[in-house]
C-alpha positions in Angstrom: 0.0 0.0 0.0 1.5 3.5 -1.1 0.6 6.4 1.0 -0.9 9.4 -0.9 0.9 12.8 -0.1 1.2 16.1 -2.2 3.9 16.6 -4.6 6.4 19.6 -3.9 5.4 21.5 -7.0 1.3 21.0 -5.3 3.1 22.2 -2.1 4.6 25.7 -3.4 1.1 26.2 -5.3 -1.2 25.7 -2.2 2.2 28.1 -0.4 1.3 30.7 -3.4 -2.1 30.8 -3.0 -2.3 31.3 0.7 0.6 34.1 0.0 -1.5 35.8 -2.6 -4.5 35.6 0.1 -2.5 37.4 2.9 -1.3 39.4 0.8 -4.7 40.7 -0.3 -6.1 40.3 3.4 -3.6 42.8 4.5 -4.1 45.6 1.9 -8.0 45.4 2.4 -7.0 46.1 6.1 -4.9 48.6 5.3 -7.4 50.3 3.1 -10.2 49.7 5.5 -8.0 51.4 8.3 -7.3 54.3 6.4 -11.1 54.7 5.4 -12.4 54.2 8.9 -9.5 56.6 9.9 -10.7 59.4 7.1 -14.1 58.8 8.3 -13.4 59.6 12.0 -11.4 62.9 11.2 -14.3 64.2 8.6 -16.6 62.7 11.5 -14.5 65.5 14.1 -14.1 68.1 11.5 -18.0 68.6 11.6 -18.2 68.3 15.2 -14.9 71.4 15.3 -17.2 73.1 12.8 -20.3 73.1 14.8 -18.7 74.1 17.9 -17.0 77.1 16.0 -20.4 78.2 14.6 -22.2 77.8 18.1 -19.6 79.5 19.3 -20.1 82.6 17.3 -23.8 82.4 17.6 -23.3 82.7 21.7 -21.5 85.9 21.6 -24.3 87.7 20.6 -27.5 85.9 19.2 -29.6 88.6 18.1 -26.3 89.5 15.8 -24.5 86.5 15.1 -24.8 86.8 11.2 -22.7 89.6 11.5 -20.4 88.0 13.7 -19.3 85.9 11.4 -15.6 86.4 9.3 -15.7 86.8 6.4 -12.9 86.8 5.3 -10.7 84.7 8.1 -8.5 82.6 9.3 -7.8 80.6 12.9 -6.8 77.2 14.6 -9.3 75.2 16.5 -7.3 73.3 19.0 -6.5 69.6 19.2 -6.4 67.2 21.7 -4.1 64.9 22.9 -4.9 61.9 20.7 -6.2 64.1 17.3 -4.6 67.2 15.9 -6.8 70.3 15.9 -8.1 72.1 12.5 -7.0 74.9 10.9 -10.7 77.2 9.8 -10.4 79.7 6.6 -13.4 81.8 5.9 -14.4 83.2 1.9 -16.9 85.2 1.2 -18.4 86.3 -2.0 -21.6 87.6 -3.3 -25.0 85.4 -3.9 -25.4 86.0 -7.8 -28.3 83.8 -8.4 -31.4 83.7 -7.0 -32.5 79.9 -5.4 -35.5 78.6 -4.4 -34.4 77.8 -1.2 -33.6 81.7 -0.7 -37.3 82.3 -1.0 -37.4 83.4 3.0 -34.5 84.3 5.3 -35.5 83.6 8.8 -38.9 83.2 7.7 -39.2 87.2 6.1 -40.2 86.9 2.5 -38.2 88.3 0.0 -41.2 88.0 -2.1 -44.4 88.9 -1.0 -48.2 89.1 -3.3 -46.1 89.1 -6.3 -44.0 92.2 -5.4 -40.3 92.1 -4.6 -38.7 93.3 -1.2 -36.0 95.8 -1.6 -33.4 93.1 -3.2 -31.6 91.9 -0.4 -28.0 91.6 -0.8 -26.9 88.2 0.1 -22.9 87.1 0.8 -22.3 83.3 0.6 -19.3 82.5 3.3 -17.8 79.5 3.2 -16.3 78.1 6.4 -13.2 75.6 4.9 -11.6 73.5 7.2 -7.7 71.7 7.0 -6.3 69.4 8.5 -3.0 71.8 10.0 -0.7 69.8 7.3 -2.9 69.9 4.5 -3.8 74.0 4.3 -2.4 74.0 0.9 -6.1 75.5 -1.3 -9.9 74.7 -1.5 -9.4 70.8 -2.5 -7.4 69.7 0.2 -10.4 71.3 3.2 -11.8 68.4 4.4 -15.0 69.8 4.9 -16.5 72.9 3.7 -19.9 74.5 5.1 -21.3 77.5 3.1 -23.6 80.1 4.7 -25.9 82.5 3.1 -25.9 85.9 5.1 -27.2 89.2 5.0 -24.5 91.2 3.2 -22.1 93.2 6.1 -23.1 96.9 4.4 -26.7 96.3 4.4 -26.4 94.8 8.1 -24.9 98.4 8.9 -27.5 99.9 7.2 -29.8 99.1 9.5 -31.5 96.3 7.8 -33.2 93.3 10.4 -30.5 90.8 11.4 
């Protein structure tokens, strides 16, 4: 009676193929990690971004639109595990008219067919980086964009 084993050519196959497995296994982790780990900081960024906004809303709430940078530039600190965020605010004009700009804090722009004075609009855009990465727009890793009164027709005594 012969005994039935595996030749050595069927041995560095079946070697191969468990290679090529791990192989594979380990990338997938390593692109899962990174995921999760891009996930968490975009995850943190909101979190930074919301705290920065509710933290201009609480020095004066009956004014916070005006409050707001536009045109600026800060650190939001860290903490010991996670590096802070660096914030950059842009501001530009609202050209187009939306739907969604139909009311501002529930005053119609457009009331019985007839137009409000136009209301000048800014869009600012609150950008935040990652302190390594504040190179231009596409390396923010998030980006929230507001639509305030403009900051002359604030001072011109229009409602906040």
């Amino acid at each position: 009676m012969r005994c039935r084993g595996m030749t050595l050519v069927e041995v560095l196959a079946a070697l191969a193929l468990l290679g090529g497995l791990l192989a594979s296994t380990v990338l997938a982790k390593g692109r899962l990690d990174r995921g999760a780990h891009e996930a968490l900081r975009t995850q943190a960024a909101a979190d930074a971004a919301d705290r920065l906004l509710a933290g201009w809303y609480a020095q004066d709430p009956s004014r916070w639109r005006s409050g707001v940078p536009r045109e600026g530039l800060g650190q939001i600190s860290g903490t010991d595990s996670e590096p802070g965020f660096v914030w950059k605010t842009s501001s530009e004009p609202l050209r187009a008219f939306a739907p969604w700009a139909a009311s501002l804090d529930g005053r119609r722009l457009v009331e019985g067919g007839r137009p409000d004075p136009p209301a000048r609009l800014d869009v600012v855009t609150l950008r935040l980086f990652d302190p390594e990465r504040v190179d231009g727009a596409d390396a923010s890793r998030l980006a929230v964009e507001l639509v305030l009164p403009s900051p002359t027709q604030a001072r011109a005594g229009a409602p906040q």
